[in-house]
C-alpha positions as protocol buffer text, in pm:
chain_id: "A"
residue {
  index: 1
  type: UNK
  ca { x: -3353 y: 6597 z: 169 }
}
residue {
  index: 2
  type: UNK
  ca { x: -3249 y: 6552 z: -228 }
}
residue {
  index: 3
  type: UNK
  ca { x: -2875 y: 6512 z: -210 }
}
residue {
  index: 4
  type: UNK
  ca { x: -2827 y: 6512 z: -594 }
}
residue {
  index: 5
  type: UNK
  ca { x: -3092 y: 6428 z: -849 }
}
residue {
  index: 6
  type: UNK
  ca { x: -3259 y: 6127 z: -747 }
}
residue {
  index: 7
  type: UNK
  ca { x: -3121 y: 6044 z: -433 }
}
residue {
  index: 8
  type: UNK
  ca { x: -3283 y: 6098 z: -91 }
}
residue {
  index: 9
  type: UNK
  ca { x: -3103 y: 6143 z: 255 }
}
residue {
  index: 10
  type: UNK
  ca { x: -3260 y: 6166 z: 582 }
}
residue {
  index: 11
  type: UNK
  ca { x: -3011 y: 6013 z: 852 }
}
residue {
  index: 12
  type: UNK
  ca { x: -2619 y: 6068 z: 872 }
}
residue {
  index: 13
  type: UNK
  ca { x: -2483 y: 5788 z: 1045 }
}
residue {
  index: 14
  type: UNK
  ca { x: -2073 y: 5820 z: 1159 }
}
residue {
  index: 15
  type: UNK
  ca { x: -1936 y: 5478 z: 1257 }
}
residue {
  index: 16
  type: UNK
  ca { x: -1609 y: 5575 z: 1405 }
}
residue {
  index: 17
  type: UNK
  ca { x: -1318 y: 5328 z: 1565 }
}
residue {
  index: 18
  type: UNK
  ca { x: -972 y: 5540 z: 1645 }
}
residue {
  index: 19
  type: UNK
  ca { x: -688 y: 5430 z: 1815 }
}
residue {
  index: 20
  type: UNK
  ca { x: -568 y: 5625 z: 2152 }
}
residue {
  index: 21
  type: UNK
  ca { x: -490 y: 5952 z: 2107 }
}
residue {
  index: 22
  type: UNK
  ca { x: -701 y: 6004 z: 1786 }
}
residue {
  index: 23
  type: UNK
  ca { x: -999 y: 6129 z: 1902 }
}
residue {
  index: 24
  type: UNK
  ca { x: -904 y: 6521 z: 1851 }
}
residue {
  index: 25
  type: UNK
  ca { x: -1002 y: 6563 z: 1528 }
}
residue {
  index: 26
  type: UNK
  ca { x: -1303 y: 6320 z: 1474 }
}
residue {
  index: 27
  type: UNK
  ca { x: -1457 y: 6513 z: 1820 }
}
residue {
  index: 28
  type: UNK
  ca { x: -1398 y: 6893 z: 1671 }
}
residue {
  index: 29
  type: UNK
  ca { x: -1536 y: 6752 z: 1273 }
}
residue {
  index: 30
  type: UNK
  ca { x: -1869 y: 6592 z: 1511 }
}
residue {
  index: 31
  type: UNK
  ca { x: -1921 y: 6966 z: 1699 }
}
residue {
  index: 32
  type: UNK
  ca { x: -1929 y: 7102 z: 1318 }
}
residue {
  index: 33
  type: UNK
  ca { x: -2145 y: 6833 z: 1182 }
}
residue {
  index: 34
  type: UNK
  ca { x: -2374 y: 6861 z: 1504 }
}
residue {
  index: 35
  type: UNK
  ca { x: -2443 y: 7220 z: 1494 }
}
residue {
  index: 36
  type: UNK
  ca { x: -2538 y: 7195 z: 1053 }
}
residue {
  index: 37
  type: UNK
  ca { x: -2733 y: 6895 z: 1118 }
}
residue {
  index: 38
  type: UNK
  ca { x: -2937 y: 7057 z: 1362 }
}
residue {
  index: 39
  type: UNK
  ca { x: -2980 y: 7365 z: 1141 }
}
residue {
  index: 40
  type: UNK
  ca { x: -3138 y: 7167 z: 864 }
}
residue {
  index: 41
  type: UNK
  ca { x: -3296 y: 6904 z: 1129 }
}
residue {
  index: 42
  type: UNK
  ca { x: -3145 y: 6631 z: 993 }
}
residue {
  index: 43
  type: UNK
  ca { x: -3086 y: 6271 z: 1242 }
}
residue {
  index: 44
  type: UNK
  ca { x: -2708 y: 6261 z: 1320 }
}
residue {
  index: 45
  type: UNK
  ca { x: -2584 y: 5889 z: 1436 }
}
residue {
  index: 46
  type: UNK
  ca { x: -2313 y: 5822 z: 1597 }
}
residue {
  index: 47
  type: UNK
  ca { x: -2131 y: 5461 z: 1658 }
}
residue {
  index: 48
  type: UNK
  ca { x: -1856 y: 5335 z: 1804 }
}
residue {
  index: 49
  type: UNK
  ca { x: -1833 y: 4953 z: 1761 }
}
residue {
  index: 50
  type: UNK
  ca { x: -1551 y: 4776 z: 1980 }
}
residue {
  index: 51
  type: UNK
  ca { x: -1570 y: 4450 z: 1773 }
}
residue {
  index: 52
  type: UNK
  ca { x: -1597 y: 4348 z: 1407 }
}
residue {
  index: 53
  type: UNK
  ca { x: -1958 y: 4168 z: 1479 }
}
residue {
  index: 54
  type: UNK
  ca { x: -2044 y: 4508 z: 1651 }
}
residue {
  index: 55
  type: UNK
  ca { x: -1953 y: 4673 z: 1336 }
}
residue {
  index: 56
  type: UNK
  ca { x: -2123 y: 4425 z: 1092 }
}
residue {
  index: 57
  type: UNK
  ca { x: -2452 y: 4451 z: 1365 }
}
residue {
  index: 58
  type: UNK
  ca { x: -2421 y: 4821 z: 1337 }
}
residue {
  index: 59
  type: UNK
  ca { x: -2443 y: 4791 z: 933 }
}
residue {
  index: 60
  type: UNK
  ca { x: -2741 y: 4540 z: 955 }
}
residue {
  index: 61
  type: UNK
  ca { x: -2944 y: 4733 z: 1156 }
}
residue {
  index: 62
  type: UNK
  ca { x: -2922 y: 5067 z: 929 }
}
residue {
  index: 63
  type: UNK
  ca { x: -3077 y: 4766 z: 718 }
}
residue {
  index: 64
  type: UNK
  ca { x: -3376 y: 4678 z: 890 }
}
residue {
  index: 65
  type: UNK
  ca { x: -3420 y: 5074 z: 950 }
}
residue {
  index: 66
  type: UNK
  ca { x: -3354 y: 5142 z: 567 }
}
residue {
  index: 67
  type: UNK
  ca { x: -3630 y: 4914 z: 485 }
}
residue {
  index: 68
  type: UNK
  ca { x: -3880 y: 5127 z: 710 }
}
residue {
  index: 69
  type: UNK
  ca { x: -3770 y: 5391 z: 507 }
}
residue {
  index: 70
  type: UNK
  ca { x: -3460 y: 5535 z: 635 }
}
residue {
  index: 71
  type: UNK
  ca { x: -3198 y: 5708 z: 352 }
}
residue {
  index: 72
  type: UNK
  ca { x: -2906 y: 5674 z: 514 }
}
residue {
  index: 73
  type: UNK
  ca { x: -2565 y: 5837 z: 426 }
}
residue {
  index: 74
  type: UNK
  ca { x: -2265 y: 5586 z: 601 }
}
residue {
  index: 75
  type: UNK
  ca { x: -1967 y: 5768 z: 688 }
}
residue {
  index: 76
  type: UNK
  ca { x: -1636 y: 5555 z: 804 }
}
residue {
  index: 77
  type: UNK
  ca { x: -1415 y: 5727 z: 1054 }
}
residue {
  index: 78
  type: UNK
  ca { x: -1180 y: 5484 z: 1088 }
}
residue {
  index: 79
  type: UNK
  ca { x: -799 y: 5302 z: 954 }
}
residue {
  index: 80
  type: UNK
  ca { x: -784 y: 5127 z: 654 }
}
residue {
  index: 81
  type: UNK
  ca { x: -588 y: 4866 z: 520 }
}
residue {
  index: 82
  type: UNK
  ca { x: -602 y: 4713 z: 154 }
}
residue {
  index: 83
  type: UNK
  ca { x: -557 y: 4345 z: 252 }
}
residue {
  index: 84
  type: UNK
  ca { x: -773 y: 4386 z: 587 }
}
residue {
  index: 85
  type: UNK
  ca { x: -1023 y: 4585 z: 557 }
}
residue {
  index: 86
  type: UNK
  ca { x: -1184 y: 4846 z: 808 }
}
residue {
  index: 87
  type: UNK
  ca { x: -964 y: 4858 z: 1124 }
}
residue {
  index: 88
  type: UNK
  ca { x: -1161 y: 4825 z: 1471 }
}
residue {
  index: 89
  type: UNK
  ca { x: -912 y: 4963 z: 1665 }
}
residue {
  index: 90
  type: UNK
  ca { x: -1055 y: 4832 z: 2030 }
}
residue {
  index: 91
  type: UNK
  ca { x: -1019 y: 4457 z: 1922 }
}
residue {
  index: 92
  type: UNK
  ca { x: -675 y: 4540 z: 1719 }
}
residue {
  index: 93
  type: UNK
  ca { x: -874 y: 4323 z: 1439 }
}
residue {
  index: 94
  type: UNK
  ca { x: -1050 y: 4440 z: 1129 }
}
residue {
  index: 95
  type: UNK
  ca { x: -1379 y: 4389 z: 952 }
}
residue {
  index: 96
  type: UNK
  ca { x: -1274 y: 4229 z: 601 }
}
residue {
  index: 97
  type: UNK
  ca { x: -1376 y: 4430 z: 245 }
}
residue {
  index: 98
  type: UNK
  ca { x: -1626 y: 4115 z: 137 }
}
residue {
  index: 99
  type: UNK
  ca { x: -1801 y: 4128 z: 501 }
}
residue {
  index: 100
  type: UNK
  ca { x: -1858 y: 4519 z: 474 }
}
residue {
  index: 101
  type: UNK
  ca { x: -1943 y: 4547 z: 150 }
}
residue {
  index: 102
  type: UNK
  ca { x: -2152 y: 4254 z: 212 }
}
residue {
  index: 103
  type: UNK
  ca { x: -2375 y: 4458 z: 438 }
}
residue {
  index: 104
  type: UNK
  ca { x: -2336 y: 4770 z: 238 }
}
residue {
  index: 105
  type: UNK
  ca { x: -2543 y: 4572 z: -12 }
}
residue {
  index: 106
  type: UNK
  ca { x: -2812 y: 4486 z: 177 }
}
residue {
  index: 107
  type: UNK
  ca { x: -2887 y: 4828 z: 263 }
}
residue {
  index: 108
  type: UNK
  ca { x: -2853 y: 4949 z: -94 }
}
residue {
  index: 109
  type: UNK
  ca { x: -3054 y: 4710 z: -207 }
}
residue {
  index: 110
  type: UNK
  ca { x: -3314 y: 4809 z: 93 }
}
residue {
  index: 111
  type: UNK
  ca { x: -3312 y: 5166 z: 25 }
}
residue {
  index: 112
  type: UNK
  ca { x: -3317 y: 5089 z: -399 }
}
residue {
  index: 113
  type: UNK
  ca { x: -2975 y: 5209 z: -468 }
}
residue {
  index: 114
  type: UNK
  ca { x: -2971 y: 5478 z: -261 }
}
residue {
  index: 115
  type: UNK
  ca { x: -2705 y: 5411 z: -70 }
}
residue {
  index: 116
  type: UNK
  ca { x: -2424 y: 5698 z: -38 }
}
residue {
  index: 117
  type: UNK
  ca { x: -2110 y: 5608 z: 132 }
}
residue {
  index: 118
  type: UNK
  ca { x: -1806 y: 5865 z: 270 }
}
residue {
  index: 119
  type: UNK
  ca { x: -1475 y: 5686 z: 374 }
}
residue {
  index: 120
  type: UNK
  ca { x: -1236 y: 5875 z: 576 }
}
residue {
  index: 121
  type: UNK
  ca { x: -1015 y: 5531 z: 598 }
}
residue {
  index: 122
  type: UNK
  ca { x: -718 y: 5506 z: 411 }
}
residue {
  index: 123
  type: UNK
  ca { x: -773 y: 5241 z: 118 }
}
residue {
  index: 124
  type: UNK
  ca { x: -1176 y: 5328 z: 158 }
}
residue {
  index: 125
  type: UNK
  ca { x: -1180 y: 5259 z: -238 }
}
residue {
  index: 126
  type: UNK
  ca { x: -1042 y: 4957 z: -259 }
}
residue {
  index: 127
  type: UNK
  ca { x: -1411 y: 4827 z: -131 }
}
residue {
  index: 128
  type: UNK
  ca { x: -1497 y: 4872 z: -512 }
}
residue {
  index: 129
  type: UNK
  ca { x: -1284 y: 4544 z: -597 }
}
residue {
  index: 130
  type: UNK
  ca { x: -1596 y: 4347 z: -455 }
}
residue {
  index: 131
  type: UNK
  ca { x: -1793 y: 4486 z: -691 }
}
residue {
  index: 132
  type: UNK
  ca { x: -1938 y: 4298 z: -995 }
}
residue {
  index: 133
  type: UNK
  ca { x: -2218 y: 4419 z: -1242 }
}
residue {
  index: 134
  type: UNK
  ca { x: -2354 y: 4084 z: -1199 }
}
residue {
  index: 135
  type: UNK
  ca { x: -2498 y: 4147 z: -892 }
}
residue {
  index: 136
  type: UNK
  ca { x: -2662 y: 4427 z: -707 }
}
residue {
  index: 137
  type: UNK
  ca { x: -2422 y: 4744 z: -608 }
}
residue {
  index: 138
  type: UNK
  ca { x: -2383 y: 4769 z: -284 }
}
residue {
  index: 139
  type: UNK
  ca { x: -2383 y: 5165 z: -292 }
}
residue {
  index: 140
  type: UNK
  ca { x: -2498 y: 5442 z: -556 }
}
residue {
  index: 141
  type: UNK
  ca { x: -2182 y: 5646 z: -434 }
}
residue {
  index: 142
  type: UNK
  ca { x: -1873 y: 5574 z: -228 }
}
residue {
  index: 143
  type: UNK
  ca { x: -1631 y: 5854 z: -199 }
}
residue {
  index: 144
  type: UNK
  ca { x: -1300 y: 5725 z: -37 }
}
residue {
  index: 145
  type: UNK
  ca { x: -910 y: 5728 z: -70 }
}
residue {
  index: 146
  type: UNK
  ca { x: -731 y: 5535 z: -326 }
}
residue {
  index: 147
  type: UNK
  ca { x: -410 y: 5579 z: -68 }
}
residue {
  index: 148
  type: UNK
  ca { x: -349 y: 5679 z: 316 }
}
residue {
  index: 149
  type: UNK
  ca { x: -494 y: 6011 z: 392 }
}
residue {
  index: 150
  type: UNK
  ca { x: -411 y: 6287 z: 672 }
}
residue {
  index: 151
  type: UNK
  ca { x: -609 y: 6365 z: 980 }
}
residue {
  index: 152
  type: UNK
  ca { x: -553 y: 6697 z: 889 }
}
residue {
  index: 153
  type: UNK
  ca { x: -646 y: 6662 z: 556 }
}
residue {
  index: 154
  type: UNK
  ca { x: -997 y: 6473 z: 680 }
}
residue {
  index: 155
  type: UNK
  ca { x: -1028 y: 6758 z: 969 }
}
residue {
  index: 156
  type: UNK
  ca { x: -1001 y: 7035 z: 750 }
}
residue {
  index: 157
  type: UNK
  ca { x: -1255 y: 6959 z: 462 }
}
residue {
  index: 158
  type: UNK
  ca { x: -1483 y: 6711 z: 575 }
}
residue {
  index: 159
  type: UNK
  ca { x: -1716 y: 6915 z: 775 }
}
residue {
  index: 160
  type: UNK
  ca { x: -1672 y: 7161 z: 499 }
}
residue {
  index: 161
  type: UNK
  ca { x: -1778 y: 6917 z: 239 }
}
residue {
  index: 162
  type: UNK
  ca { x: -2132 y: 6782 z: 446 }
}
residue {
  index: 163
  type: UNK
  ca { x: -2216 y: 7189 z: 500 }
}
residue {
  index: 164
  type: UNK
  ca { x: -2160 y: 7264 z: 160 }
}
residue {
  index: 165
  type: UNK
  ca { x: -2390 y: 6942 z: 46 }
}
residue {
  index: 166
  type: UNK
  ca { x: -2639 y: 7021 z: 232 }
}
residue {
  index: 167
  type: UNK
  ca { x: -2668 y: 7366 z: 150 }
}
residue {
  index: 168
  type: UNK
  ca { x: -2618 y: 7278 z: -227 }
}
residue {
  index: 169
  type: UNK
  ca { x: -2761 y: 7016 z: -233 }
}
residue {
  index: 170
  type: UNK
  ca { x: -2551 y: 6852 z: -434 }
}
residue {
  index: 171
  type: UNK
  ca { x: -2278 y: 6589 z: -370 }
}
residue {
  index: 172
  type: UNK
  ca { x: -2106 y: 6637 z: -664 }
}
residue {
  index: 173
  type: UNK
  ca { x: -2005 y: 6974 z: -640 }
}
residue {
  index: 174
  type: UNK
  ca { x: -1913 y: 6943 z: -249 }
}
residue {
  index: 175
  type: UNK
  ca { x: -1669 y: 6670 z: -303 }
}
residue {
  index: 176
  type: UNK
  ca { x: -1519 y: 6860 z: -584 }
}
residue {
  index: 177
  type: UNK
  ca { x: -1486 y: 7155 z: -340 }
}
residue {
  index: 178
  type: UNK
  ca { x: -1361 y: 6971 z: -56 }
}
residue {
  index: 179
  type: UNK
  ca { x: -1283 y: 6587 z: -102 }
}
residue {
  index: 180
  type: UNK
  ca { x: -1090 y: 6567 z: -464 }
}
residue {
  index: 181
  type: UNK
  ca { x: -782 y: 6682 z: -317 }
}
residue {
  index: 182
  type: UNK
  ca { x: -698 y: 6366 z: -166 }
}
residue {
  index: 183
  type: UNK
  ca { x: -1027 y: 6102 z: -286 }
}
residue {
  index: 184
  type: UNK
  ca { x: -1182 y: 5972 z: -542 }
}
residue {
  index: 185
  type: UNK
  ca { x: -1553 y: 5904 z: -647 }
}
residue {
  index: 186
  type: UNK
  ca { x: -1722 y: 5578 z: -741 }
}
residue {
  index: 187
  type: UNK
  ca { x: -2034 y: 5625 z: -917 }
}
residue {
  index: 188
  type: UNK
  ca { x: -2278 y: 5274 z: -992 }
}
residue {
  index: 189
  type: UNK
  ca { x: -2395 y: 5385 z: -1324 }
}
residue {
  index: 190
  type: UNK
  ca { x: -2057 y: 5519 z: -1456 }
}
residue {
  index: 191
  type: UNK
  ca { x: -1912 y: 5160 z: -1343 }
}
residue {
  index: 192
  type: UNK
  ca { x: -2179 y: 5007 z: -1560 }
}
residue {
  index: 193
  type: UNK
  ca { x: -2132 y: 5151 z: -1849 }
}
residue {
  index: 194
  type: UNK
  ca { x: -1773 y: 5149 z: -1864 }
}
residue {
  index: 195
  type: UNK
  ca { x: -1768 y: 4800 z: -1822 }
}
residue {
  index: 196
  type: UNK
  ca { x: -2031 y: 4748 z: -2065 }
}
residue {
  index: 197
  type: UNK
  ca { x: -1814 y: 4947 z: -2327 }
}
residue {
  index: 198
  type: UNK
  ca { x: -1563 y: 4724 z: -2234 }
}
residue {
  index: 199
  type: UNK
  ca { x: -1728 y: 4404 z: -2271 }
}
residue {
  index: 200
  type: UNK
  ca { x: -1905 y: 4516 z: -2612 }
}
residue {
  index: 201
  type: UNK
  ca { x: -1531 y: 4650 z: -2736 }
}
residue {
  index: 202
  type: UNK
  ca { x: -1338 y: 4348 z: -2665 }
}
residue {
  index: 203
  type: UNK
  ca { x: -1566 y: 4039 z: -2685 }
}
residue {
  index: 204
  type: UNK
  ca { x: -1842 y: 4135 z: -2960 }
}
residue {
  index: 205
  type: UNK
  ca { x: -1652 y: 4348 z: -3214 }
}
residue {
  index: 206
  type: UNK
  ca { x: -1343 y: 4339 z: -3403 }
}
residue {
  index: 207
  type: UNK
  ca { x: -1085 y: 4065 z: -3321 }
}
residue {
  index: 208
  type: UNK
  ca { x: -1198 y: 4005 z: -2954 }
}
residue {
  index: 209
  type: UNK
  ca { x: -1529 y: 3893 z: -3131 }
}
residue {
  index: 210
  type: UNK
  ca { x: -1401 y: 3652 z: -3393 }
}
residue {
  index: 211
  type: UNK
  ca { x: -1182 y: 3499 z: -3146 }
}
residue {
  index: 212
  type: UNK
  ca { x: -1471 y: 3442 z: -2904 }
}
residue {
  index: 213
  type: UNK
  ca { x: -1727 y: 3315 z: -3195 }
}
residue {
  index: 214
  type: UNK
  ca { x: -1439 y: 3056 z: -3337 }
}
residue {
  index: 215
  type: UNK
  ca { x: -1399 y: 2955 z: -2943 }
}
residue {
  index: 216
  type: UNK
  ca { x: -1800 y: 2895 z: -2966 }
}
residue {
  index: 217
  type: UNK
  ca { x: -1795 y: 2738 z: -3265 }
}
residue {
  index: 218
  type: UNK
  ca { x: -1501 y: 2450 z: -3191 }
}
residue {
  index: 219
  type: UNK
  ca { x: -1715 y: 2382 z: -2852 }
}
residue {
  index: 220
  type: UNK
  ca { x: -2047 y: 2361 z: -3059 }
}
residue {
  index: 221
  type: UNK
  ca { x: -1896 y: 2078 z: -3265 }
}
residue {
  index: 222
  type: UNK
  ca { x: -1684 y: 1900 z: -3023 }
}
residue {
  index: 223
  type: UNK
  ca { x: -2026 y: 1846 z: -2885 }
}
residue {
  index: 224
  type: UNK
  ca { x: -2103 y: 1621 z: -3164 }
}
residue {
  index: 225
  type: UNK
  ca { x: -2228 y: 1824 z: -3435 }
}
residue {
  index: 226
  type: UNK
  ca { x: -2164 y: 1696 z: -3752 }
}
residue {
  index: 227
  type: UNK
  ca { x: -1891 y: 1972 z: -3903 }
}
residue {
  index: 228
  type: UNK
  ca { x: -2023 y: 2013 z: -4252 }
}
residue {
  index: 229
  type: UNK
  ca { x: -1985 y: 2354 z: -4465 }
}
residue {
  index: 230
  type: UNK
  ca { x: -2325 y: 2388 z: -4451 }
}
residue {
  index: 231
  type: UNK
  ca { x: -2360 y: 2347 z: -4063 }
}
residue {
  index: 232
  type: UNK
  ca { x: -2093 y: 2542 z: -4020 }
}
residue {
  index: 233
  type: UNK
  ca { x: -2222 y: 2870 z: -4213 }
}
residue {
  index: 234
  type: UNK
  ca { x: -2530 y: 2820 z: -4007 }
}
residue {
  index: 235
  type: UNK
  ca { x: -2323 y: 2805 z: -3670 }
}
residue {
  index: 236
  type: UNK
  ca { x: -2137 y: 3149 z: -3746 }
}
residue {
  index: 237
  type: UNK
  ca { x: -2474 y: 3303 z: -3863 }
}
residue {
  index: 238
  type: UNK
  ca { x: -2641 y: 3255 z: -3532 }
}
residue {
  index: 239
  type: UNK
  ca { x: -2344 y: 3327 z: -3322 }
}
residue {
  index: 240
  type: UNK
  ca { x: -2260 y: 3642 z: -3524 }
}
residue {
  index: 241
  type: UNK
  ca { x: -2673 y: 3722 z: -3457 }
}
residue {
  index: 242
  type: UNK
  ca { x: -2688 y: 3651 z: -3116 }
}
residue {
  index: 243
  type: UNK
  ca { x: -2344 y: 3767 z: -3021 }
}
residue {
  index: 244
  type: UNK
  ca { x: -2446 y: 4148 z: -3141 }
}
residue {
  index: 245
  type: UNK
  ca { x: -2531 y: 4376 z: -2853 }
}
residue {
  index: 246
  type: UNK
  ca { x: -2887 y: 4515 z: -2801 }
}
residue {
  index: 247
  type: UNK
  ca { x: -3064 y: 4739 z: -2587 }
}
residue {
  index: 248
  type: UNK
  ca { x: -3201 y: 4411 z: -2388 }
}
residue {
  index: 249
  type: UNK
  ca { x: -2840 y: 4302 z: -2329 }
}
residue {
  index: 250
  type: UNK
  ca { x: -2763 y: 4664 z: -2159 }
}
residue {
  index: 251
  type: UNK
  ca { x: -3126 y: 4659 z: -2008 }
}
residue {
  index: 252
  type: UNK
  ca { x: -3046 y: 4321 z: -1786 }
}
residue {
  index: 253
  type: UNK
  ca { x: -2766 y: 4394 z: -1677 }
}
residue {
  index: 254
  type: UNK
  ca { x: -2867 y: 4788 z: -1584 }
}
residue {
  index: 255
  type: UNK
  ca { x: -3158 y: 4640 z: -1398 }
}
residue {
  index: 256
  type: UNK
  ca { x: -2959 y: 4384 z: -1176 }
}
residue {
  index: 257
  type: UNK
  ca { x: -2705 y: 4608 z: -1120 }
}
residue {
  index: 258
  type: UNK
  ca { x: -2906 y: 4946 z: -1040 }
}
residue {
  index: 259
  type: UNK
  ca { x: -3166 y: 4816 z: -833 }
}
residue {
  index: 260
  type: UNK
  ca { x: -3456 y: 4909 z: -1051 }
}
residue {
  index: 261
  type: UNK
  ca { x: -3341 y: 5276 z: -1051 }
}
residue {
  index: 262
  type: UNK
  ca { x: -3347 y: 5407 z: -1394 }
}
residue {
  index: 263
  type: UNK
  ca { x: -3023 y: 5384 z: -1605 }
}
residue {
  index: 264
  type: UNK
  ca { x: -2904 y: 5698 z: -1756 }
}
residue {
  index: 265
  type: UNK
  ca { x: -2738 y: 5521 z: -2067 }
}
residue {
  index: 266
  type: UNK
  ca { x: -2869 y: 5354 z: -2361 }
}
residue {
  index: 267
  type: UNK
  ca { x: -2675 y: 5089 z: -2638 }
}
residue {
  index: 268
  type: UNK
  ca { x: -2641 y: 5386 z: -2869 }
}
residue {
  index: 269
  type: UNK
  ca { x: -2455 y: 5574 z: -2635 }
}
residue {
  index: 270
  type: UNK
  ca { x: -2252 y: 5305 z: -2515 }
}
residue {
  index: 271
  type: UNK
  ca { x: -2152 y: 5256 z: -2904 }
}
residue {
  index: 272
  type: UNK
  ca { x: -2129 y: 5675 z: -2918 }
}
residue {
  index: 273
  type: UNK
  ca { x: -1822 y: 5614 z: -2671 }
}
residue {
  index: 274
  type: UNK
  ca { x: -1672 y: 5283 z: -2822 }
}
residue {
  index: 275
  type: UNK
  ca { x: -1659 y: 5434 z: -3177 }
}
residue {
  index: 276
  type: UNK
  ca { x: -1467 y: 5768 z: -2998 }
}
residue {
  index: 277
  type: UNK
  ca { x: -1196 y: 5529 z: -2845 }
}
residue {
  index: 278
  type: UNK
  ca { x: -1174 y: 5321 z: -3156 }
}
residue {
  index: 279
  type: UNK
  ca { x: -1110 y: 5632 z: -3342 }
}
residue {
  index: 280
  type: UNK
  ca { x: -849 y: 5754 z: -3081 }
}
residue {
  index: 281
  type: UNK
  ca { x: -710 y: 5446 z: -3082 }
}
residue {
  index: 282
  type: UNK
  ca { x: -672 y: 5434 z: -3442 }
}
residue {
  index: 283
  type: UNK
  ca { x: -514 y: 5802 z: -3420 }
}
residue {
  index: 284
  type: UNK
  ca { x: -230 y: 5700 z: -3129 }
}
residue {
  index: 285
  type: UNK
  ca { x: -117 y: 5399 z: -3367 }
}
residue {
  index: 286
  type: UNK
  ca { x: -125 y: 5642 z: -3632 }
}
């Protein structure tokens, strides 16, 4: 089923470690998600790995199955920590952020950034500091806790939230519902282009870029080049040239980064939103 425009679920898989005395509200969330699951025929999965390698085995064989064409959603039932990672309670140990995100990666990249991701663990956003728009995202979504969040919180709405996305058929509007409370959304191609906007901002425009181009230049000629007046109006000429952004420049980096899956921003609207905060900026020193 479409989940929001452009992304495809067929499989909900919960990978759940809790510590002793826990299980209450993860087994009565399960009964809920069981009975909608089976009204709209959708594959519930259910995992419980005891180890860290059982967790990361778990994660690489949603992989292999993504790859036959499974569209999984990944939901964490389990602690979080922001130094550790993803608690596995039975082996008092945890599966670090690079290793899981790691894996999440694989599978995004297997299903073509399609990968949606629900955290119940506390610190479930700070997987996002792996992320660099460099390299491929390891999910299209992740919706997860900046901080520690209640059972009862995570008992209360998250059943609430899968019913209402699969009736709606929309992510979106079920986290907003049900989720915002208490977590927070990351979104691949929002990431992208604020970064980008960042980039363009800071390092090709203004004083960010005239500090970067005299950096360029004073390596260019400590390099040997003989520093003549005339050389060195022909240095800043290319440099300011080939230091202006272009569609290309956002087109690599949208095509690394997304997987192939169409971006939804262009340059022009990347410069829409720098010339906005330029103005604002202008307005606050004002």
């Amino acid at each position: 089923m479409d989940i929001t425009a452009g992304l495809t679920v067929n499989t909900l898989f919960w990978i759940s470690s809790l510590r002793a005395g826990e299980e209450g509200p993860t087994r009565r969330v399960i009964e809920n998600l069981e009975a909608e699951c089976q009204r709209i025929g959708l594959p519930l999965k259910v995992y419980e790995p005891t180890s860290v390698p059982l967790l990361l085995d778990t994660l690489e064989k949603i992989e292999e199955a993504s790859r036959k064409g499974m569209r999984p959603i990944i939901h964490f039932d389990m602690h979080g920590s922001i130094s550790k990672g993803l608690e596995i309670a039975a082996a008092k140990n945890s599966g670090s952020w690079p290793a899981v995100v790691e894996r999440l990666k694989a599978i995004n990249i297997a299903t073509k950034n399609n990968l949606c991701v629900v955290s119940g663990a506390c610190f479930g956003l700070h997987a996002i500091k792996e992320v660099t728009i460099t390299e491929p995202c390891p999910f299209y979504i992740l919706i997860a806790p900046e901080q520690e969040v209640s059972f009862g919180f995570l008992e209360d709405h998250t059943a609430a939230f899968y019913a209402e996305m699969f009736s709606s058929a929309d992510i979106m509007k079920a986290y907003e519902s049900h989720l915002a409370e208490q977590m927070k959304v990351f979104h691949c191609e929002k990431m992208l282009a604020v970064a980008l906007a960042r980039y363009i901002r800071k390092s090709c425009r203004g004083q960010g870029g005239k500090q970067r181009r005299e950096r360029l230049i004073s390596e260019i000629f400590m390099q040997g080049r003989e520093r003549t007046p005339e050389n060195l109006r022909e240095v800043r000429r290319q440099l300011k040239a080939g230091l202006r952004p272009t569609q290309d420049f956002v087109d690599r980096f949208a095509e690394r980064f997304l997987i192939g899956k169409k971006c939804g921003f262009t340059l022009d609207d990347l410069m829409g939103v720098i010339e906005r905060a330029d103005a604002a900026e202008t307005r606050t020193k004002a």
